[in-house]
C-alpha positions in Angstrom: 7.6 -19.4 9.3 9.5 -18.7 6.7 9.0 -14.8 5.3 10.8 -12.4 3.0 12.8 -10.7 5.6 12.4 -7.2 3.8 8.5 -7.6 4.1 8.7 -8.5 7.6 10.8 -5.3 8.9 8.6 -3.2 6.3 5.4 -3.9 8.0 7.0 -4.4 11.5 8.7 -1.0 11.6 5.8 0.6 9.9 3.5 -0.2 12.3 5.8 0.5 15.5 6.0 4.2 13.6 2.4 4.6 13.4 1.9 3.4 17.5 4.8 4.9 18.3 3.8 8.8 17.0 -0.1 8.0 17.9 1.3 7.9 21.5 3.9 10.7 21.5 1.1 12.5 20.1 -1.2 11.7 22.6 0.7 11.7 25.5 2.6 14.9 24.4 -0.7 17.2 24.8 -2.9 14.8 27.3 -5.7 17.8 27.7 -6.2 18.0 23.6 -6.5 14.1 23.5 -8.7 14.5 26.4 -11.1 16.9 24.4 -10.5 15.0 21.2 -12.1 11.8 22.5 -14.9 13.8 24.2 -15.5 15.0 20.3 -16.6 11.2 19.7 -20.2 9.6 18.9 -18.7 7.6 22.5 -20.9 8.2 26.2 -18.4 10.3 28.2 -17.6 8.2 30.9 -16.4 6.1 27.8 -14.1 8.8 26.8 -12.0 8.6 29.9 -11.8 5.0 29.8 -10.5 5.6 26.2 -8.6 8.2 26.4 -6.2 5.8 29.2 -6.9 2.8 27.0 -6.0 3.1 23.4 -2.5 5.4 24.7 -1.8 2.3 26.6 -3.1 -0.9 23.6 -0.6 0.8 21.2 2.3 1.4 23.9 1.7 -2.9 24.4 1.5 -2.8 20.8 5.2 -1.7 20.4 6.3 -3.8 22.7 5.4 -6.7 21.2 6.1 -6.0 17.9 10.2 -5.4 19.4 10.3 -8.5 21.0 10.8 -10.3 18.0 9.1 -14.5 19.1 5.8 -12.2 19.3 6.1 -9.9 15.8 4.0 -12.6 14.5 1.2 -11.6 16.5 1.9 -8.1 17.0 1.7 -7.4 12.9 -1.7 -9.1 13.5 -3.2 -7.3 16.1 -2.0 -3.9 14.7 -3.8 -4.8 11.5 -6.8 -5.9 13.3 -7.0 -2.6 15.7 -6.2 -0.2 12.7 -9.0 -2.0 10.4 -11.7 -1.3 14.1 -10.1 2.5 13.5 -11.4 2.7 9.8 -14.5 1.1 10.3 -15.5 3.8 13.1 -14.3 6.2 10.8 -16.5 5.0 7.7 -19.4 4.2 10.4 -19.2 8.2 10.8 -19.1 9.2 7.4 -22.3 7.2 6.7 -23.9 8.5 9.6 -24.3 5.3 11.4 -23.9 7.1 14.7 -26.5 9.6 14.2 -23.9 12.4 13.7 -20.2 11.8 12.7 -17.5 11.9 14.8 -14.3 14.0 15.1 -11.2 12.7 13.0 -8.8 14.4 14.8 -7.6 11.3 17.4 -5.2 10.1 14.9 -1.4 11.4 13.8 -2.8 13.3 10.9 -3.5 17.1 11.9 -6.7 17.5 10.2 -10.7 16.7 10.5 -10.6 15.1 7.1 -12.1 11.7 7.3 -11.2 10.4 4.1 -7.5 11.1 4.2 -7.2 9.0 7.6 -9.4 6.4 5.5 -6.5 6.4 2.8 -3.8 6.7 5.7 -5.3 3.5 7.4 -5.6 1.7 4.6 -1.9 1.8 3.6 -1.7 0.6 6.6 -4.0 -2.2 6.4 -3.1 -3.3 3.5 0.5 -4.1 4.8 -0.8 -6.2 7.1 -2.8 -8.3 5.0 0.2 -8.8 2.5 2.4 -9.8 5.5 -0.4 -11.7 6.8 -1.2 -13.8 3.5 2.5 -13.9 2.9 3.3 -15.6 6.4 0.4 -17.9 5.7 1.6 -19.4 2.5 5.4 -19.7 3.9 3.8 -21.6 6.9 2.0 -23.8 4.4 5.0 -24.8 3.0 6.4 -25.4 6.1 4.0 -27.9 7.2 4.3 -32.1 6.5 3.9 -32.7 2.7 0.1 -33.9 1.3 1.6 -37.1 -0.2 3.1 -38.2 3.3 1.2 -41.0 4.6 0.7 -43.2 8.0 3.4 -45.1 9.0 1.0 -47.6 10.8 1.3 -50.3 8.3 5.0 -50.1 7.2 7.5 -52.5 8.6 10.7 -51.5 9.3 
């Protein structure tokens, strides 16, 4: 796969910044995270399998977006789990839930759902450009359309 290098690193560094002070963030005050995903639409016992499971999906996250045969998938996944992120958050806004949740689990310091809307979506759309982008270099890649079967040439 053949990708501007630039967009690559871009979208690859960007992301292991956003897991990467998600974690510190969450690891740094373990009792506010705890309260934080208690604040959510979620069934408690839910919350505590969260609040060990999403620190630990974005530390594996990070690791494989470093390991460079699996950035590939890692720019993938990030883009999938940030797009489940917004979709809870817009889910709350329209009152899906019944009530709307706290929007205070991510880096940004503030309740403001809209803002970590925007914040995800910069986000998101990285990893769809890097995602289109890596689909059209593999494309191109790939056998050309005018080669044919070789089963009736003589050599």
């Amino acid at each position: 796969m053949i990708i501007n290098p630039y967009i690559s690193k871009l979208v690859q560094n960007s992301f292991i910044l956003l897991w990467g002070s998600t974690v510190v963030l969450k690891l740094w005050d373990r009792e506010q995270t705890k309260r934080e995903m208690e604040m959510q639409v979620f069934p408690l016992w839910m919350s505590d399998i969260l609040w060990w499971l999403l620190p630990s999906v974005e530390l594996l996250l990070i690791l494989v977006l470093l390991y460079k045969p699996t950035v590939h998938i890692g720019i993938k996944l990030s883009t999938l789990l940030i797009s489940l992120f917004t979709i809870y958050l817009f889910l709350g806004i329209t009152k899906f839930f019944g009530e709307t949740p706290c929007a205070c689990g991510g880096i940004w310091p503030s309740n403001d759902h809209w803002i970590h809307i925007g914040l995800n979506s910069i986000f998101i759309i990285l990893g769809i450009i890097y995602w289109v982008l890596a689909n059209k270099s593999h494309q191109k890649g790939d056998v050309p359309s005018t080669a044919g079967r070789k089963e009736g040439a003589r050599y």
